[in-house]
C-alpha positions in Angstrom: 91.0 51.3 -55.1 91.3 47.6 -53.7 90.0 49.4 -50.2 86.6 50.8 -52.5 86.3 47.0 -53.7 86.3 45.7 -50.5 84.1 48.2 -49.2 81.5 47.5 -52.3 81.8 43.6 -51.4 81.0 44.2 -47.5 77.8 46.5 -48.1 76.9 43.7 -50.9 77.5 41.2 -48.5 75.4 43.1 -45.6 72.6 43.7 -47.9 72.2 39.7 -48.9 72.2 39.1 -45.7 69.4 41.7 -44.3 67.7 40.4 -47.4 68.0 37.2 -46.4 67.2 37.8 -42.3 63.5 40.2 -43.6 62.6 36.8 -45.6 63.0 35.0 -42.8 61.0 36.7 -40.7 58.6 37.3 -42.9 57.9 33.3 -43.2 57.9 33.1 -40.0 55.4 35.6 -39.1 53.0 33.9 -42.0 54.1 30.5 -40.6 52.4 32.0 -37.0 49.4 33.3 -38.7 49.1 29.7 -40.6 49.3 27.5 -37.1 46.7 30.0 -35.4 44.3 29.8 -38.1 44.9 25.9 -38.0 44.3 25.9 -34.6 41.2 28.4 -34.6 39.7 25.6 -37.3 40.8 23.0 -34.9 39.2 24.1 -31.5 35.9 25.4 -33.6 35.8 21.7 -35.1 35.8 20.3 -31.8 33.2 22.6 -29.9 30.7 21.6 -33.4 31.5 18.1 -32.6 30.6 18.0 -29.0 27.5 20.1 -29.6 26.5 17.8 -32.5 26.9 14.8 -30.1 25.7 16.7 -26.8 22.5 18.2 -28.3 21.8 16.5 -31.4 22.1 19.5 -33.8 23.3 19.4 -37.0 26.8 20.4 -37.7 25.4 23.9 -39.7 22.9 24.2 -36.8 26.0 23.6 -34.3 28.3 26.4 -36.3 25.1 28.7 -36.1 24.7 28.5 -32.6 28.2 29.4 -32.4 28.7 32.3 -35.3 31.5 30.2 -36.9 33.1 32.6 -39.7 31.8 31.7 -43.3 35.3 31.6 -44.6 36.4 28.5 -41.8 32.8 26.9 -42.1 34.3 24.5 -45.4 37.0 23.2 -43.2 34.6 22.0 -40.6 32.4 20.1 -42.4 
């Protein structure tokens, strides 16, 4: 019996932690996608910019020229 109890707590304690090892992964895999969107926002910021400055557009002309995604476009103005 105390042999089935010990059992019980090891696959209890195995589960909690594969639990605990898919969350972490998981964060970290939306953590990745977070920093390359950040820097996809970041780098299409800059090339606006320098076209702005470099060929006196506009900043919605600039993202034109360039097809910046409507769903980033807020971030960059």
């Amino acid at each position: 019996m105390e042999k089935e109890i010990d059992q019980e707590v090891m696959d209890m304690c195995n589960f909690r932690d594969f639990i605990e090892q898919r969350g972490i992964e998981q964060s970290l895999l939306q953590g990745k996608a977070e920093g390359k969107v950040e820097g996809k926002v970041e780098a299409t910021f800059l090339h606006v910019k320098k076209l702005v400055q470099r060929i006196n557009v506009s900043a919605m002309d600039a993202m034109n020229i360039l097809d910046v995604e409507d769903d980033i476009r807020p971030a960059i103005l």
